[in-house]
C-alpha positions in Angstrom: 11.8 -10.0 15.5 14.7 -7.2 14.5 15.7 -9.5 11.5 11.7 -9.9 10.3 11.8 -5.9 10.6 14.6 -5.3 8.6 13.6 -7.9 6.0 10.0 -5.9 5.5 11.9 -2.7 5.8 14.6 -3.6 3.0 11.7 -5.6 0.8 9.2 -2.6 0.7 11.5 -0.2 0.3 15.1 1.1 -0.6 16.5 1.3 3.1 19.3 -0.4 3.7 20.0 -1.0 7.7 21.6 -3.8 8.2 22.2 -7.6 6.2 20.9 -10.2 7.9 21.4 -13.8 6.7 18.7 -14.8 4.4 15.9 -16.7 6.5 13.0 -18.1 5.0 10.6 -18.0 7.9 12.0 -15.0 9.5 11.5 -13.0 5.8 7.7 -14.0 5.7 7.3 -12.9 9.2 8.2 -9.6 8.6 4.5 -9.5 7.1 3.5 -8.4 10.9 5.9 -5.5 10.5 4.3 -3.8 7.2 2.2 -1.3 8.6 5.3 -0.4 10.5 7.3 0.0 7.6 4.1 2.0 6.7 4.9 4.2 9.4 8.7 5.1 8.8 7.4 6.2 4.8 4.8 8.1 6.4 7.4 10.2 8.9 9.5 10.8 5.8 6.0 12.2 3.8 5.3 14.5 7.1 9.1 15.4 6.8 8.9 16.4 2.8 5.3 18.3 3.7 7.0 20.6 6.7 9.4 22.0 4.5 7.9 21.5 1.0 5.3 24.1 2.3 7.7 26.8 4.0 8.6 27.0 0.2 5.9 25.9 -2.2 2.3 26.0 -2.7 0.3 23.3 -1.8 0.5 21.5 -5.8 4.2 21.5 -5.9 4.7 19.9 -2.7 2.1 17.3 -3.6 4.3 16.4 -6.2 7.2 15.9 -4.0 5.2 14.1 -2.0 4.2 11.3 -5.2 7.7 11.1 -5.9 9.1 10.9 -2.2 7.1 7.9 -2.0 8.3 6.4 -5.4 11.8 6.8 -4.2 11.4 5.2 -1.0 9.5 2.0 -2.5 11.5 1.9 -5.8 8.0 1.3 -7.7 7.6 -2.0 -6.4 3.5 -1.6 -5.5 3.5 0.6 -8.9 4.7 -2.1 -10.7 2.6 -4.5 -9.5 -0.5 -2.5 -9.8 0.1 -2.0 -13.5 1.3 -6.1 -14.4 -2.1 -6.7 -12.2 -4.4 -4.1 -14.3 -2.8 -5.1 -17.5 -4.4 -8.6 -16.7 -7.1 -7.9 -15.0 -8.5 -5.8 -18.0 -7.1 -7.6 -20.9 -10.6 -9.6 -21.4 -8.6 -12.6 -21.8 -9.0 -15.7 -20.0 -7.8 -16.6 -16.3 -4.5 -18.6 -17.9 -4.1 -15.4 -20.7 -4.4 -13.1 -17.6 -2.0 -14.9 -15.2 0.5 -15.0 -18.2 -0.1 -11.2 -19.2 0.6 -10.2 -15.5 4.0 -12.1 -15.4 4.9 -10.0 -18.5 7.6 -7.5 -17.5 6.1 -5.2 -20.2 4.1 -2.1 -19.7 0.4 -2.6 -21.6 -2.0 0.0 -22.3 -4.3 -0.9 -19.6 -1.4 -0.5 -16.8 -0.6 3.1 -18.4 -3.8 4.4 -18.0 -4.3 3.0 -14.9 -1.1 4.4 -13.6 -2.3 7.7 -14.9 -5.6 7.7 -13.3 -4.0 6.5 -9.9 -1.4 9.2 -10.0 -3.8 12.2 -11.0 -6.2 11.0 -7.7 -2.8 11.3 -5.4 -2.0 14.3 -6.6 -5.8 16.2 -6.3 -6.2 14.4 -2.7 -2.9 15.4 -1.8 -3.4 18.9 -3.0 -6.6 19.4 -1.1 -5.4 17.6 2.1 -2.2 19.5 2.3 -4.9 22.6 2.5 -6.0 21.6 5.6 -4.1 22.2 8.8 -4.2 18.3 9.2 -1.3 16.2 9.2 -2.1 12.8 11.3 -3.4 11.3 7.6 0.2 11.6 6.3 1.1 8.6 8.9 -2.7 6.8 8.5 -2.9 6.4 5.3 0.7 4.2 4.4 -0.1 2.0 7.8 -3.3 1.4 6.1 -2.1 0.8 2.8 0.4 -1.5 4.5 -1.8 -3.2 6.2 -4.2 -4.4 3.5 -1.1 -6.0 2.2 -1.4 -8.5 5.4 -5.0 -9.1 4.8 -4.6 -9.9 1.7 -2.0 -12.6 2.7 -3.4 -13.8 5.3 -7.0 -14.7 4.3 -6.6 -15.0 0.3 -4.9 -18.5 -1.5 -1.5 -17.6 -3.2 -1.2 -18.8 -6.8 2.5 -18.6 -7.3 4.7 -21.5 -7.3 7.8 -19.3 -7.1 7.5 -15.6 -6.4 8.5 -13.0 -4.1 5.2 -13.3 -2.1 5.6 -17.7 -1.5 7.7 -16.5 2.3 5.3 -13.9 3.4 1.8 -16.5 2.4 4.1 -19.8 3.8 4.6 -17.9 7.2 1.7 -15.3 7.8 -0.1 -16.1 10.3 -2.9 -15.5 13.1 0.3 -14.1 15.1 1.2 -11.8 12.2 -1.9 -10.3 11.2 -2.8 -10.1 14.8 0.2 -8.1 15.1 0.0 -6.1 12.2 -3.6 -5.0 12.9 -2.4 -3.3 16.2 -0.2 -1.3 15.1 -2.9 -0.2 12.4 -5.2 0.6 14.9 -3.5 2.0 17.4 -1.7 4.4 14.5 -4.9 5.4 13.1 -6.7 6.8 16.7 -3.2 8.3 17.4 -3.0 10.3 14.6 -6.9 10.8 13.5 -8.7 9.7 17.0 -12.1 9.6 15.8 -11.5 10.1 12.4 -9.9 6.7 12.5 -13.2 5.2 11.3 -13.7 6.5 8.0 -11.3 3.6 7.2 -13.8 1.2 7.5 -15.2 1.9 4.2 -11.4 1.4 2.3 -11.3 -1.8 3.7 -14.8 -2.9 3.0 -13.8 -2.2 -0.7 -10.2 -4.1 -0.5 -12.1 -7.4 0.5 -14.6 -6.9 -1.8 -11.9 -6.4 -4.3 -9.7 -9.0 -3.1 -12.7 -11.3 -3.1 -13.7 -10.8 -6.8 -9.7 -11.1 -8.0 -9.1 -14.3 -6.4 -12.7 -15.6 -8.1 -11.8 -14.7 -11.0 -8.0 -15.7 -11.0 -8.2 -18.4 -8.0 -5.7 -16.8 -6.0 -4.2 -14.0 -5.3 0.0 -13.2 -6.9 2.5 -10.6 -5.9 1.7 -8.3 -8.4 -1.6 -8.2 -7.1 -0.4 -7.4 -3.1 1.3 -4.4 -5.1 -1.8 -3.6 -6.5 -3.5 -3.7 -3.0 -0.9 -1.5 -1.3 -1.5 1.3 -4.4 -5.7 1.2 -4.3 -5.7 1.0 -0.4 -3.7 4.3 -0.7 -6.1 5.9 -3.1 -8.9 4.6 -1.3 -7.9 5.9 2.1 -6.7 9.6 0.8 -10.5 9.9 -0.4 -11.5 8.8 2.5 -10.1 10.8 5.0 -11.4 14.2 2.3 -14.6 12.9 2.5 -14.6 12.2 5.8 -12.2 13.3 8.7 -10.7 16.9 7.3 -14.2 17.8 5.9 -15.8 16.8 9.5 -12.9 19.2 10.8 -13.7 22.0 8.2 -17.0 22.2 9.2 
């Protein structure tokens, strides 16, 4: 189980623990440890708020916040998310859109949707770091993490060869079991009731998930990136809309 950690930890993000020999099935297990990965970005976001706002107002250290979280990942869900909407919205065909996706280029539809997507982090991070709240800094990259398993688990994998063939060859009942535990359990810790306001988030990631895969027949990597980045946007809302104002009022 330590070497399926540190091969989630070291794919999802730039830290570097150990070096395990390469292990096919032990490398798509590490599915079950995403949210927990989720978990050690989120400490490192409750870490940057703490003393980003013994300095800065709230806006600054939302910023810090954006880019704490591009560091840690290296851009790999931000890359995906814009290869995926550069397909998705290219109008083309399901082959034209496949091929677009695999296209290391940046197109005008993954600019604006990176834009977009970055401009909703920083107002909902803005407004949240307001609040006296903190247990969302921890929810909502379990969450994001998490949808990442779902999406493996219960959607085909189109991808001969890609970085996502070890985690859909080996994730199983077992790992999704796994990984949904340590969502839930992190989400009542930190947000007790307010845990619920993500059922709405992941209502809308497998109504998402469902229309993708119609469309393309499948799901890709680019696309689990694309997950991770939406699920984050979709759970920051959330908890505004929901948990900190229930608290504010």
């Amino acid at each position: 189980m330590w070497s399926s950690f540190v091969f989630a930890l070291q794919f999802l993000t730039r830290i570097q623990i150990a070096n395990p020999e390469f292990d096919y099935q032990k490398c798509g297990r590490g599915s079950a440890f995403f949210p927990v990965v989720g978990l050690v970005i989120g400490l490192f976001l409750l870490a940057v708020r703490e003393i980003g706002l013994v300095f800065f107002p709230p806006l600054i250290t939302a910023v810090f916040l954006i880019i704490t979280g591009v560091f840690l990942t290296g851009g790999l869900h931000i890359d995906g998310f814009m290869d995926t909407m550069d397909g998705l919205f290219s109008g083309r065909d399901r082959e034209r859109k496949l091929e677009i996706m695999k296209d290391s280029r940046i197109g005008a539809f993954g600019a604006l949707a990176l834009a977009c997507q970055l401009l909703l982090k920083l107002v909902f991070y803005t407004e949240l770091l307001k609040t006296n709240t903190v247990g969302w800094l921890l929810a909502v990259p379990v969450f994001a993490r998490w949808s990442m398993v779902y999406a493996i688990r219960f959607f085909p994998y189109l991808r001969l060869q890609g970085l996502g063939n070890p985690y859909s060859d080996c994730t199983g009942n077992r790992e999704f079991t796994l990984a949904t535990a340590v969502m839930a359990i992190t989400l009542v810790m930190t947000l007790r009731e307010g845990a619920l306001v993500f059922l709405v988030p992941a209502l809308l990631i497998h109504w998402w998930l469902k229309s993708v895969s119609r469309t393309l027949g499948g799901l890709t990597g680019d696309i689990y990136g694309a997950v991770e980045e939406i699920s984050e946007v979709l759970g920051l809302v959330a908890v505004y809309l929901g948990y900190t104002r229930y608290l504010l009022n």
